[in-house]
DSSP file (Angstrom, degrees, kcal/mol; ACC not computed):
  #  RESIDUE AA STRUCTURE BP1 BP2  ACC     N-H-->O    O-->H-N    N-H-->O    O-->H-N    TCO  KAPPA ALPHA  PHI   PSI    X-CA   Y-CA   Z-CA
    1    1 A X              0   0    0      0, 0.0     2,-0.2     0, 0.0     0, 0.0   0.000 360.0 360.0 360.0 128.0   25.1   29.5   29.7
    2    2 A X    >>  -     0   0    0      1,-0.0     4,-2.0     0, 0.0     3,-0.6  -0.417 360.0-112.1 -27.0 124.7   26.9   28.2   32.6
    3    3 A X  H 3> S+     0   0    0      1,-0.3     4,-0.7     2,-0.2     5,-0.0   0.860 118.6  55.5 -13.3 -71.0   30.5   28.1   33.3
    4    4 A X  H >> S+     0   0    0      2,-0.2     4,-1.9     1,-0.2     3,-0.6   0.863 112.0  51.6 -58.8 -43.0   30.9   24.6   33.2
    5    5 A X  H <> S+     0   0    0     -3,-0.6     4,-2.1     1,-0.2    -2,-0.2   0.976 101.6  53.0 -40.1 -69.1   29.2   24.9   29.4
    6    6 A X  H 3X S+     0   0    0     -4,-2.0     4,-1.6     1,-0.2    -1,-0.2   0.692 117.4  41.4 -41.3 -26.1   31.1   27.2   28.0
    7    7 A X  H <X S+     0   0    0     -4,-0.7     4,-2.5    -3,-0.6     5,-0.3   0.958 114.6  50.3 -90.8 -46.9   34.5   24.6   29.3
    8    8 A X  H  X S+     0   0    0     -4,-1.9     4,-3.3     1,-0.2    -2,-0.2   0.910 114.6  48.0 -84.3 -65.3   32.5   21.4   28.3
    9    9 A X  H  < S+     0   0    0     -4,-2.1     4,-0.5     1,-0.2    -1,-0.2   0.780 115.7  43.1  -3.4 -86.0   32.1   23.8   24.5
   10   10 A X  H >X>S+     0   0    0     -4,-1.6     4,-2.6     1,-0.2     3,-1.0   0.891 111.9  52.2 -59.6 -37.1   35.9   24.7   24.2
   11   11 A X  H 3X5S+     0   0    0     -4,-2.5     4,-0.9     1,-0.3     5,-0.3   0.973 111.5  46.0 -80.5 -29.9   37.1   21.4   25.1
   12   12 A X  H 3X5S+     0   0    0     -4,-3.3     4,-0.6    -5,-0.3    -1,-0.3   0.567 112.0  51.3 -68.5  -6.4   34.9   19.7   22.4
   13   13 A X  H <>5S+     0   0    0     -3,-1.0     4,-2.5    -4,-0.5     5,-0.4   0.678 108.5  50.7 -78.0 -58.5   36.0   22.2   19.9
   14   14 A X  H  X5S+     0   0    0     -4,-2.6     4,-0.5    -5,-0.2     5,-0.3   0.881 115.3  46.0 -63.4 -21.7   39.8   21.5   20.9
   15   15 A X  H ><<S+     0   0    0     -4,-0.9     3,-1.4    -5,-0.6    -1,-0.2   0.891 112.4  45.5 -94.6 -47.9   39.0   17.6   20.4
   16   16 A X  H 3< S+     0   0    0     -4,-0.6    -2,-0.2    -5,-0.3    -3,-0.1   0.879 120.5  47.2 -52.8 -27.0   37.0   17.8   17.0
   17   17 A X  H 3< S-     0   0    0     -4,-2.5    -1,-0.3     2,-0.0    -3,-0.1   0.595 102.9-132.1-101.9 -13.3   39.8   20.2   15.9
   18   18 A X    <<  +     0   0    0     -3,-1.4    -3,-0.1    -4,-0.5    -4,-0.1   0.822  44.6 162.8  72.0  26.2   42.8   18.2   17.0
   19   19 A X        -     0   0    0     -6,-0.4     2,-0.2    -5,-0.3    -1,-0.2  -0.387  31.3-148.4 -85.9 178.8   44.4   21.0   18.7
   20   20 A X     >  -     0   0    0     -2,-0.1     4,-1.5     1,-0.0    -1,-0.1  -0.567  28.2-119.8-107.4 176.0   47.3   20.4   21.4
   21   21 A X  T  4 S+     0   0    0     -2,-0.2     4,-0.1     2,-0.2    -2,-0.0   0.616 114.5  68.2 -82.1 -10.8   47.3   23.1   24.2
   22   22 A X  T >> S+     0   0    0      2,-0.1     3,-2.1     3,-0.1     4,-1.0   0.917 105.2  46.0 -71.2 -59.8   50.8   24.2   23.3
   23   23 A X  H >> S+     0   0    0      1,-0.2     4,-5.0     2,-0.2     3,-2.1   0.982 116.2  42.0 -50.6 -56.2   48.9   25.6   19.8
   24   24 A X  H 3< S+     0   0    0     -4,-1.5     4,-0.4     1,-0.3    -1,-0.2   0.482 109.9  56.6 -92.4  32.6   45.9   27.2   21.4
   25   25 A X  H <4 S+     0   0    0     -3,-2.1    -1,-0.3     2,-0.2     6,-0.3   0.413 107.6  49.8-106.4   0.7   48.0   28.8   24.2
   26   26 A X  H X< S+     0   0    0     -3,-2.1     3,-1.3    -4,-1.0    -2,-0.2   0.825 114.1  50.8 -81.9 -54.0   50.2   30.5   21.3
   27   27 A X  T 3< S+     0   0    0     -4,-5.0    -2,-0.2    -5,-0.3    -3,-0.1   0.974 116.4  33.9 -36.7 -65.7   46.8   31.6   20.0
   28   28 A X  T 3  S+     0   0    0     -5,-0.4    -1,-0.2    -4,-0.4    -2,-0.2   0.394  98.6 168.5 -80.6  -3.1   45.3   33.1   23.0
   29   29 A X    <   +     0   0    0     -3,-1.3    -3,-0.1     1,-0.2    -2,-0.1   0.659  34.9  87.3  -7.9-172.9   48.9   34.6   24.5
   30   30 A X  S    S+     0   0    0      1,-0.1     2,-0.2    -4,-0.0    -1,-0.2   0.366  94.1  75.9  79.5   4.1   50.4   37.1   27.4
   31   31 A X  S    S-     0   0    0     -6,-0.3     5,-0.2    19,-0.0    -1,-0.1  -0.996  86.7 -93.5-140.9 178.2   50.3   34.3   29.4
   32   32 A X    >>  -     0   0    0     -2,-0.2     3,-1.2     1,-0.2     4,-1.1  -0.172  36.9-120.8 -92.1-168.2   51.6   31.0   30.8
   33   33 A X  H >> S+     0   0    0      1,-0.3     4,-4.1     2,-0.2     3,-0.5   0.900 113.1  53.4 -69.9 -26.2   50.3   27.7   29.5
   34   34 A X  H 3> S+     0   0    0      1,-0.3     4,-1.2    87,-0.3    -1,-0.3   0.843 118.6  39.8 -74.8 -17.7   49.0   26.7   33.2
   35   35 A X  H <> S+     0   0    0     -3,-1.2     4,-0.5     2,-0.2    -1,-0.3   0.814 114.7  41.8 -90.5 -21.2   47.2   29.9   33.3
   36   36 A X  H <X S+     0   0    0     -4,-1.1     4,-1.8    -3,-0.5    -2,-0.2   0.718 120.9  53.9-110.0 -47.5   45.7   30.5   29.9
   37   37 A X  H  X S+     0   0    0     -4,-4.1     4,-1.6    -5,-0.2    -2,-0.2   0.976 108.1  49.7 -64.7 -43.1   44.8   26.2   30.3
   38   38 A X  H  X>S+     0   0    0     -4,-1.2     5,-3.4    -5,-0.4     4,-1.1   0.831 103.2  57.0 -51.1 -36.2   43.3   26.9   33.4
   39   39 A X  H ><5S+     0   0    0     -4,-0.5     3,-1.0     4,-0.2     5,-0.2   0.973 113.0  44.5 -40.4 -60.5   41.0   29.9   32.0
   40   40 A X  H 3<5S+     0   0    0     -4,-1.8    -2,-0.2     1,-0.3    -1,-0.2   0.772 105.8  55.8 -72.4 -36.6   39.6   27.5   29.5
   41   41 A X  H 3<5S-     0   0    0     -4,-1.6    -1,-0.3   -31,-0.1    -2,-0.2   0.818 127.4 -98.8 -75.7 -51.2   39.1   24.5   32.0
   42   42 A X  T <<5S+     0   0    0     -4,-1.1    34,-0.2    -3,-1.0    -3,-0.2   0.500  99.6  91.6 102.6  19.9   36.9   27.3   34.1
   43   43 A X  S   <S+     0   0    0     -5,-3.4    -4,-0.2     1,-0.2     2,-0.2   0.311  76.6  39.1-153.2  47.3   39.4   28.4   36.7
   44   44 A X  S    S-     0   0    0     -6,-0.5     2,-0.2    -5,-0.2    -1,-0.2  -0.904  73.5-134.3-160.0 115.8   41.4   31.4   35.8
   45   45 A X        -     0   0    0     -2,-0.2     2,-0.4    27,-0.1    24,-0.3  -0.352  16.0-135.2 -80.3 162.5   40.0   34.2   33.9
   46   46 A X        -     0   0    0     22,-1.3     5,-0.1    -2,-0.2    25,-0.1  -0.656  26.3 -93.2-106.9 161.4   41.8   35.8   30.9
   47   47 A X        -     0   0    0     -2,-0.4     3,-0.2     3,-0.2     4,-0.1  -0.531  46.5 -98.9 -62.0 147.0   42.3   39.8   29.9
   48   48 A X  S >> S+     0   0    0      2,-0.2     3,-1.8     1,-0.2     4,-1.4   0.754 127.0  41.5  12.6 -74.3   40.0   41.4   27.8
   49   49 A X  H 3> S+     0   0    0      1,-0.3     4,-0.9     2,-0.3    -1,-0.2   0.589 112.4  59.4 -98.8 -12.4   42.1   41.1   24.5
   50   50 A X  H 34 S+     0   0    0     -3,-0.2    -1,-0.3     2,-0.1    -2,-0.2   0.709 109.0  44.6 -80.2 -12.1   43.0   37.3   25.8
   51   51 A X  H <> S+     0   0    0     -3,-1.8     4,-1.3     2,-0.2    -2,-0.3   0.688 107.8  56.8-125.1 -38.6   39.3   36.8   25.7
   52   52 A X  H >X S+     0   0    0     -4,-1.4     4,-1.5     2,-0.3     3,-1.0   0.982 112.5  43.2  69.5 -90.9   39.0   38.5   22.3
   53   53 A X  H 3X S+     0   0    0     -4,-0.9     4,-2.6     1,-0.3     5,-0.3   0.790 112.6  48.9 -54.9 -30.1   41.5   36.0   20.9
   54   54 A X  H 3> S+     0   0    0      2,-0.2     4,-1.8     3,-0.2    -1,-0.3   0.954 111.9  58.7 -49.7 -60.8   39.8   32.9   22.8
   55   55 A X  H X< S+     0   0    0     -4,-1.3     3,-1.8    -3,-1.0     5,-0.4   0.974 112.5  34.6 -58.3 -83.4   36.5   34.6   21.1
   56   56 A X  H >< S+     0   0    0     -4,-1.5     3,-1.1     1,-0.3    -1,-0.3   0.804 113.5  53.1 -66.5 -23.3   37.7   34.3   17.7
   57   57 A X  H 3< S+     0   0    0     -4,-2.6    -1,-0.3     1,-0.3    -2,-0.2   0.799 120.0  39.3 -74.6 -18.6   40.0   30.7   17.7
   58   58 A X  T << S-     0   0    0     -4,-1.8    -1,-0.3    -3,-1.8    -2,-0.2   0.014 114.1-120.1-117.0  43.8   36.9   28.8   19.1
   59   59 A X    <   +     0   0    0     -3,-1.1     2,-0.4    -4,-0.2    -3,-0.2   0.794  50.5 178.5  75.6  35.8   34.6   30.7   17.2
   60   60 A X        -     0   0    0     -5,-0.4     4,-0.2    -6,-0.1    -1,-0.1  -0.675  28.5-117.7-124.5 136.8   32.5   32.3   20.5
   61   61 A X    >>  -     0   0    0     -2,-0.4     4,-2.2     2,-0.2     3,-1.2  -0.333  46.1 -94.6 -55.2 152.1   29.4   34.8   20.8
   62   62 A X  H 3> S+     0   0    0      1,-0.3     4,-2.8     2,-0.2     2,-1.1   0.846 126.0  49.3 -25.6 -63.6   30.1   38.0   22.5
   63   63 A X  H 34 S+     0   0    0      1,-0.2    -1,-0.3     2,-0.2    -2,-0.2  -0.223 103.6  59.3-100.2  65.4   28.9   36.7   26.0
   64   64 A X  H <> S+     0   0    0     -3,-1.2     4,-1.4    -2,-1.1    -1,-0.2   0.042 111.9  46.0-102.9 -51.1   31.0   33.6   25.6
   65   65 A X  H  X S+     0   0    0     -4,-2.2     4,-0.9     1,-0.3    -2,-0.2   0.959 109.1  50.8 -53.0 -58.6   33.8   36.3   25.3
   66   66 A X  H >< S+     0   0    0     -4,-2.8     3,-0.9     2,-0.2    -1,-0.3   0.924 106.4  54.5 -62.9 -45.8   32.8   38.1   27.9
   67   67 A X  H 34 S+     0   0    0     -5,-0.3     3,-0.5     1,-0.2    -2,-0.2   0.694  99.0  62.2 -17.7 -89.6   32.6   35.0   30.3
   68   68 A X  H 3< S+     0   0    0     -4,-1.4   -22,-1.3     1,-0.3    -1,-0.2   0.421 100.9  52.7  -5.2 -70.3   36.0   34.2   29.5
   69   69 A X  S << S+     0   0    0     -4,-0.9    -1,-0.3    -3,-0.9     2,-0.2   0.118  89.4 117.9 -45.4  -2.6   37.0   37.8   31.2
   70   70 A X  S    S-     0   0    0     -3,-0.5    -1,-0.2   -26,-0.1    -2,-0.0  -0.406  79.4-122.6 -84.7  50.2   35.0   36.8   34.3
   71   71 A X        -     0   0    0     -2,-0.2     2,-0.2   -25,-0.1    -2,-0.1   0.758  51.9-150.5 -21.5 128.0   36.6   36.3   38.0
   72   72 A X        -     0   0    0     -4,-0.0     2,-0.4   -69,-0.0   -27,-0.1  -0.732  29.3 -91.0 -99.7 163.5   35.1   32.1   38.1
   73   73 A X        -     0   0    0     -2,-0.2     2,-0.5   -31,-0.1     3,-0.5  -0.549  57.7-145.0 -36.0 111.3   34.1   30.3   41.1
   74   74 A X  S    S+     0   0    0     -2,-0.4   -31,-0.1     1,-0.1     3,-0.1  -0.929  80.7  14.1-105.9 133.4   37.6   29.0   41.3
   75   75 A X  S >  S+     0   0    0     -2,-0.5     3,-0.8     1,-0.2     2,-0.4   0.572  89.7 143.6  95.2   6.2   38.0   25.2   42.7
   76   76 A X  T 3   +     0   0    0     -3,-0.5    -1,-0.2   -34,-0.2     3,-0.1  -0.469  66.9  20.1 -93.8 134.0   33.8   25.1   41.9
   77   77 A X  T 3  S+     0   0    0     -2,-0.4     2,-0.5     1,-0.3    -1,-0.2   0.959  89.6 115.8  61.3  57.4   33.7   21.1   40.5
   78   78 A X    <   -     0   0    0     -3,-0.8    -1,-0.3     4,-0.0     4,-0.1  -0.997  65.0-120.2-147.0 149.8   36.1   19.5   41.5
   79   79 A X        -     0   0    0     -2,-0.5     2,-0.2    -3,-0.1     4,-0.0  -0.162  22.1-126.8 -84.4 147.9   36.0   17.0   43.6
   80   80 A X  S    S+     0   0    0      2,-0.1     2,-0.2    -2,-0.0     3,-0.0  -0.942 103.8  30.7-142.1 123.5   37.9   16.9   47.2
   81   81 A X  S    S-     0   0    0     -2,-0.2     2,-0.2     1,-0.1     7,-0.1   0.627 105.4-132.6 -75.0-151.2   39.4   14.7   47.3
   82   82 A X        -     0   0    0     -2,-0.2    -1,-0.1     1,-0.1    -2,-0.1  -0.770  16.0-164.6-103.6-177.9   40.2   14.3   44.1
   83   83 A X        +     0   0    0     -2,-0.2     2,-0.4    -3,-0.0    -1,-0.1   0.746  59.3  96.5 -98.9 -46.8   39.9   11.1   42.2
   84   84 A X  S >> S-     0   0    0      1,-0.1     4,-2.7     2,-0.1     3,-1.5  -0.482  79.6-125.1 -63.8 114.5   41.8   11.5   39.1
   85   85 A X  T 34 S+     0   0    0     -2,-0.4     4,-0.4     1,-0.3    -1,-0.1   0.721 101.1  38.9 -50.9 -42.4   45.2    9.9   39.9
   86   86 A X  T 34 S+     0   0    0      2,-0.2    -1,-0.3     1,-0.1     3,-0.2   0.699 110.2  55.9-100.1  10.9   47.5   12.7   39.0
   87   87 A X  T X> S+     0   0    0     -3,-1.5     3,-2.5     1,-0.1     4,-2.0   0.787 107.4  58.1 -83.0 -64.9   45.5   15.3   40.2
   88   88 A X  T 3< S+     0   0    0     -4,-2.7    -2,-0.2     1,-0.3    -3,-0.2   0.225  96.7  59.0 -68.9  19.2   45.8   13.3   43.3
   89   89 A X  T 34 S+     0   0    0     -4,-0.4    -1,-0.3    -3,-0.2     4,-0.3  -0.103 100.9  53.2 -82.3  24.3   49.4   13.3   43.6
   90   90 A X  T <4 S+     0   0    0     -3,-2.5    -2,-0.2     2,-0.1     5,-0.2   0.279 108.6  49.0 -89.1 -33.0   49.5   16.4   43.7
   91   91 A X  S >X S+     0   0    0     -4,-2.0     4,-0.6     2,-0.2     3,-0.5   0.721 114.0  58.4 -74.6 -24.9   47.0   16.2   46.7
   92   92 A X  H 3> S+     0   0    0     -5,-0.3     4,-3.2     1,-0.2    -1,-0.1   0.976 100.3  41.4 -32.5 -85.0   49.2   14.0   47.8
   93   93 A X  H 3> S+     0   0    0     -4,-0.3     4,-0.5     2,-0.2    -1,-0.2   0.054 112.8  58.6 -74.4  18.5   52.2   15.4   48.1
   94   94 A X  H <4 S+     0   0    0     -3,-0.5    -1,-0.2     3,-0.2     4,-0.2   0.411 109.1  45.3-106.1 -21.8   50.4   18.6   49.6
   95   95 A X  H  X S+     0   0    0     -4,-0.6     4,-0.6    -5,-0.2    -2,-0.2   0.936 122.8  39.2 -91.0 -46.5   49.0   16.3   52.5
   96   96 A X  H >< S+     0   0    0     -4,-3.2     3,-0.8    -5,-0.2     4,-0.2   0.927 133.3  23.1 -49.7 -82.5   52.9   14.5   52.9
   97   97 A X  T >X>S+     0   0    0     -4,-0.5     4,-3.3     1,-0.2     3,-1.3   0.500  94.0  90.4 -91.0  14.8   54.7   17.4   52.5
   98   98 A X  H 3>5S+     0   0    0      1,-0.3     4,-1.2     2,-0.2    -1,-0.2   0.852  93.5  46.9 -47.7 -49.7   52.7   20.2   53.3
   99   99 A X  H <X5S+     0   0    0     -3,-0.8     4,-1.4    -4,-0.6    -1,-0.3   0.826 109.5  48.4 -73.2 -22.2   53.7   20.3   56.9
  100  100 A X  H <>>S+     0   0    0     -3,-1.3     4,-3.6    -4,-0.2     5,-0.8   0.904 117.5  55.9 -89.1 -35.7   57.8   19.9   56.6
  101  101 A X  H  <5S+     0   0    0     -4,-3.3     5,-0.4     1,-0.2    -2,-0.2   0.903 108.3  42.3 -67.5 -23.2   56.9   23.1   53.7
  102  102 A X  H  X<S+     0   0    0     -4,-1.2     4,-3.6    -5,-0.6    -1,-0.2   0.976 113.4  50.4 -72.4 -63.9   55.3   25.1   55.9
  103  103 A X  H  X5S+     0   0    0     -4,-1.4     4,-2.0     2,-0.2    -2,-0.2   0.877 116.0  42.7  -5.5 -78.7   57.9   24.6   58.7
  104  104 A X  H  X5S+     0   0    0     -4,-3.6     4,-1.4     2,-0.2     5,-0.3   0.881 117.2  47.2 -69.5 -41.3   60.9   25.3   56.3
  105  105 A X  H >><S+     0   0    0     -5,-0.8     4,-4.0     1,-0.2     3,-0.9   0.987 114.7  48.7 -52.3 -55.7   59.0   28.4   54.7
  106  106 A X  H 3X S+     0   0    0     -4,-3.6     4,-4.0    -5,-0.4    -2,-0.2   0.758 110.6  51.5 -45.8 -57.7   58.2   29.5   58.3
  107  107 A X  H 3< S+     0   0    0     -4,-2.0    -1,-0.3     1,-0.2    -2,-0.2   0.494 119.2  31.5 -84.6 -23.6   61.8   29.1   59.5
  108  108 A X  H << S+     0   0    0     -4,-1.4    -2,-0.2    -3,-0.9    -1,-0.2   0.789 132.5  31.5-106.9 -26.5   63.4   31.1   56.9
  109  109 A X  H  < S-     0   0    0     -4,-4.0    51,-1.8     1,-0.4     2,-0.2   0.781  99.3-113.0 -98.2 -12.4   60.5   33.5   56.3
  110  110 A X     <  -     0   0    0     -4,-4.0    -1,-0.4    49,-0.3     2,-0.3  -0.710  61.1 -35.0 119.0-169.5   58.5   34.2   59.4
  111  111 A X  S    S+     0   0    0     -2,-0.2    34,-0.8    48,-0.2    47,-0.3  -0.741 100.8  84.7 -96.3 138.3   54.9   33.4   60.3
  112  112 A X  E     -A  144   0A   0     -2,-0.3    32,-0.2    32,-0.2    -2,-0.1  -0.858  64.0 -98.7 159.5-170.2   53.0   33.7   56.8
  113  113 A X  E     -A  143   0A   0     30,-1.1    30,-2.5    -2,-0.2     2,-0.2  -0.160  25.7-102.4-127.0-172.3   52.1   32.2   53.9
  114  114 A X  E     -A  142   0A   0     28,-0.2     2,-0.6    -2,-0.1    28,-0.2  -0.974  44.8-128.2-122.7 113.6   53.0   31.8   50.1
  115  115 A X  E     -     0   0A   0     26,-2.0    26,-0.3    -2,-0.2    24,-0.1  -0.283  18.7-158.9 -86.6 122.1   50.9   33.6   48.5
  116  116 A X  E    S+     0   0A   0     -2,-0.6     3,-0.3     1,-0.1    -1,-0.1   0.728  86.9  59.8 -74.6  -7.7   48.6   31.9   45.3
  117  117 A X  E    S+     0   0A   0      1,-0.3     2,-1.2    24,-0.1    -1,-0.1   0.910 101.4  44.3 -96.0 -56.6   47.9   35.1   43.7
  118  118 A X  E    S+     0   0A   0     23,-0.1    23,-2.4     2,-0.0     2,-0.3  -0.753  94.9 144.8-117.4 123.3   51.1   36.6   42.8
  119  119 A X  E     -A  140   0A   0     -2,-1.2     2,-0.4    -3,-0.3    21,-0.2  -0.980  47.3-156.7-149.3 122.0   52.3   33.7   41.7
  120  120 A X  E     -A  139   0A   0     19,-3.1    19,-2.3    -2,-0.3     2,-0.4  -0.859  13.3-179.4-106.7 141.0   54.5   32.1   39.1
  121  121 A X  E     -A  138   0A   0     -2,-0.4     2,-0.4    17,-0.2   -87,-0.3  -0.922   1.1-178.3-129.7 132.1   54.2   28.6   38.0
  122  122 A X  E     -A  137   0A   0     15,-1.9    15,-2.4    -2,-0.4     2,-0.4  -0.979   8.0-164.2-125.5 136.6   56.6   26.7   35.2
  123  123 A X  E     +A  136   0A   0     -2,-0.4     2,-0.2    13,-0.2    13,-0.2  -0.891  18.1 172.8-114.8 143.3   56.1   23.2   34.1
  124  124 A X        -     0   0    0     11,-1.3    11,-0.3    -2,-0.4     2,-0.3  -0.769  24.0-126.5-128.1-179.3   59.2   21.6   32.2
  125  125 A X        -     0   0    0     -2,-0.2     9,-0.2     9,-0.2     2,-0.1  -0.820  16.0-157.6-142.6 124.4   60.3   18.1   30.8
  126  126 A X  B     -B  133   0B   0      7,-3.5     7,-1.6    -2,-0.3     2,-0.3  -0.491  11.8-143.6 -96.8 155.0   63.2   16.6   31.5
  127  127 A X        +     0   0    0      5,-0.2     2,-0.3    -2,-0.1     5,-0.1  -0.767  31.6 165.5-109.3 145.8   64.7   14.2   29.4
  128  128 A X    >   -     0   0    0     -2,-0.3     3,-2.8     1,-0.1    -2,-0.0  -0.895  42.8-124.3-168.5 124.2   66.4   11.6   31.8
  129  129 A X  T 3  S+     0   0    0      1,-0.4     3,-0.1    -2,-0.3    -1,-0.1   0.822 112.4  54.2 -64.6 -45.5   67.7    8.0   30.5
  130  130 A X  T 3  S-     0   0    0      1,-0.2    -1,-0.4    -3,-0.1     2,-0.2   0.656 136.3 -58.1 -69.5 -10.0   65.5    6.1   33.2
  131  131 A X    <   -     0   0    0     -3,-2.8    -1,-0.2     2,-0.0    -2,-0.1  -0.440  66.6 -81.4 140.0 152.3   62.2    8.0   31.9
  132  132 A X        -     0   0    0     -2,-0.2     2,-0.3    -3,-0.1    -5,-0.2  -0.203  44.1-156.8 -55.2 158.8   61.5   11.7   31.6
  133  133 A X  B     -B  126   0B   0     -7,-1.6    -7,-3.5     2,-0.0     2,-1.0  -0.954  14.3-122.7-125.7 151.8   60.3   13.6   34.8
  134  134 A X        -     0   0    0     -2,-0.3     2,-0.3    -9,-0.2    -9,-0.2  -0.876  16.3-155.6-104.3 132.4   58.5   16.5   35.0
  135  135 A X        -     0   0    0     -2,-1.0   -11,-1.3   -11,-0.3     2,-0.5  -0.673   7.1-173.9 -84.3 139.7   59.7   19.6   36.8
  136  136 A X  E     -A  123   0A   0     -2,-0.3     2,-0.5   -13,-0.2   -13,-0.2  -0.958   5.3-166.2-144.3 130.1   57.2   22.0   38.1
  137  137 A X  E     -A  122   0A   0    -15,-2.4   -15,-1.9    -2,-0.5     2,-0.5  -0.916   8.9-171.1-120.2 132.3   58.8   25.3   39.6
  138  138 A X  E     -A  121   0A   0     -2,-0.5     2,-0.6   -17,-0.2   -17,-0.2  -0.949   5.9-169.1-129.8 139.7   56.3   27.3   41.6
  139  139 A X  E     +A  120   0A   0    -19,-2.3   -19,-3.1    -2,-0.5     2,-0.5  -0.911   8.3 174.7-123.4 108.5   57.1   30.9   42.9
  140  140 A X  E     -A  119   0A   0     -2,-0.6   -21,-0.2   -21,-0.2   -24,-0.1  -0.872  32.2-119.2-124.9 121.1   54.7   32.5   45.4
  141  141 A X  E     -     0   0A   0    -23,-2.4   -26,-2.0    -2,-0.5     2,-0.3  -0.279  37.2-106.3 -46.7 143.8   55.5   36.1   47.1
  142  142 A X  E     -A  114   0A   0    -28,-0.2     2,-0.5   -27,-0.0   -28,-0.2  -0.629  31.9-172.6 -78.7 142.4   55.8   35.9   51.0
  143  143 A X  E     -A  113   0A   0    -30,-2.5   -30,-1.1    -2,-0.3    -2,-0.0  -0.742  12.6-160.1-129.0  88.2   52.7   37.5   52.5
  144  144 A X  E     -A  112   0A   0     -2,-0.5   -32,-0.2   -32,-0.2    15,-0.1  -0.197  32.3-102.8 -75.2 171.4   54.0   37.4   56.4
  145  145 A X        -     0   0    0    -34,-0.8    13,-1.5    13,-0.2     2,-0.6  -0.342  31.8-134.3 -75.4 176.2   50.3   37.7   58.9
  146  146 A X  B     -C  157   0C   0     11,-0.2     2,-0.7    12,-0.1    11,-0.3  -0.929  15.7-134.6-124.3 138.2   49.8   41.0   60.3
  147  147 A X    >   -     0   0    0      9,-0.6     3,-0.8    -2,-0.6     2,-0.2  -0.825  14.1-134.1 -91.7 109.9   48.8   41.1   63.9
  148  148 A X  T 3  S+     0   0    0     -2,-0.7     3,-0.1     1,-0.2     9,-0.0  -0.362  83.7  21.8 -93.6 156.5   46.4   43.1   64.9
  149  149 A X  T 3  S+     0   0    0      1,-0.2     2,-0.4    -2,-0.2    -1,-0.2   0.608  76.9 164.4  86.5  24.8   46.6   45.2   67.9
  150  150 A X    <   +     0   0    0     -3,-0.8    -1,-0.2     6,-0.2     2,-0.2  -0.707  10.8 170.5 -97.7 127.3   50.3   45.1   67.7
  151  151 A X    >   -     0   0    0     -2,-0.4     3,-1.0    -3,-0.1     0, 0.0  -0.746  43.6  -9.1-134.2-177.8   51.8   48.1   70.0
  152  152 A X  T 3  S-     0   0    0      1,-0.2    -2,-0.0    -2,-0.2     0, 0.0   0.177 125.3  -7.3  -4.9-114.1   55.0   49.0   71.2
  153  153 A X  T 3  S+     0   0    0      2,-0.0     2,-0.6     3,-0.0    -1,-0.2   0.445 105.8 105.6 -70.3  29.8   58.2   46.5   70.6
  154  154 A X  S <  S-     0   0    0     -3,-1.0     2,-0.1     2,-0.0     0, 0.0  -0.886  79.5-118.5-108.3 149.0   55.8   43.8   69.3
  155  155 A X        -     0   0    0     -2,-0.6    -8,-0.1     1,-0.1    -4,-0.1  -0.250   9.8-147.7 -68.8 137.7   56.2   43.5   65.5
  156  156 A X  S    S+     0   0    0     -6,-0.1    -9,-0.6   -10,-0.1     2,-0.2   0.286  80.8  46.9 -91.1  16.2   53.2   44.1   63.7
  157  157 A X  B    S-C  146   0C   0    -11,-0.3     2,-0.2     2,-0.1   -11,-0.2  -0.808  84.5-115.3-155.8 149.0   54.0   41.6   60.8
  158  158 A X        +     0   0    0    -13,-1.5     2,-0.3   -47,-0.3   -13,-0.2  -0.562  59.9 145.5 -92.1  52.7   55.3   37.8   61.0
  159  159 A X        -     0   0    0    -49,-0.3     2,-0.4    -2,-0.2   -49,-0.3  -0.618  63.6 -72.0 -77.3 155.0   58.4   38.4   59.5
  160  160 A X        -     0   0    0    -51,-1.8     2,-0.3    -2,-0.3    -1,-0.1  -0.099  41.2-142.2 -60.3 110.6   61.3   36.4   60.5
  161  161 A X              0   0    0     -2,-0.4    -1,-0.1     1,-0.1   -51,-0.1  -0.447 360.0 360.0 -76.1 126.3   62.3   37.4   63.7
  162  162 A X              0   0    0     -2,-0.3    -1,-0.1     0, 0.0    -2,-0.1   0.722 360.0 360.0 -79.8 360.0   66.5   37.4   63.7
């Protein structure tokens, strides 16, 4: 069985069964919903005993389980761009503001990145009289570049130079 099976599987179990994702991310805990929904989608793996609990709410053989517990192909079927209209405002807003974020990151933190790995992400909903909005708060460590070869006074890191 194939990745992409094993997602096609869970997500036809979670429609026959009428579950929300709020229920089977209570099920499956120790982490948050964008991560524990992403496992199941096919592009975040879960722990061991997160995979266990996965195992037993959809009902799944031993190397279903194990899957689950596998580093995926992350970012493998999905379409670039994408198609899906809110998937692509989020591609959106990466292609608008991606350069002024980089810039302002740059400028307070040094040359580097924001790092996708340790990484927090929180999605809320706000109640607001013209229609709700959604908030999405994303927290990524600063990972400045290293330079290599860097001797005397040149910095060996892209930290912000005062």
């Amino acid at each position: 069985m194939k990745r992409s099976d094993l997602t096609e599987k869970l997500l036809d179990i979670k429609r026959e069964k009428g579950w929300s994702w709020k229920y089977i991310c209570e099920k499956i805990g120790g982490y948050s919903e964008v991560l524990i929904v992403g496992a199941v989608l096919g592009q975040m793996k879960l722990t061991k005993p997160q995979a266990a609990n996965a195992g037993e709410l959809f009902g799944l053989s031993k190397s279903e389980i194990a899957m689950l517990n596998e580093t995926p192909m992350r970012g493998e079927g999905v379409q670039m761009p994408p198609t899906d209209p809110l998937i692509y405002r989020f591609y959106e807003l990466v292609m608008i503001n991606g350069p002024a974020w980089k810039e302002l990151i740059q400028e307070e933190f040094g040359d580097g990145i924001m790092s996708a790995i340790d990484f927090d992400m929180v999605m809320e909903r706000l109640p607001n009289a013209k229609g709700d909005r959604v908030k999405i708060t994303m927290s990524g460590k600063f990972l400045p570049y290293k330079y290599y070869g860097a001797s005397g006074n040149v910095p060996e890191y892209g930290f912000k130079e005062e």
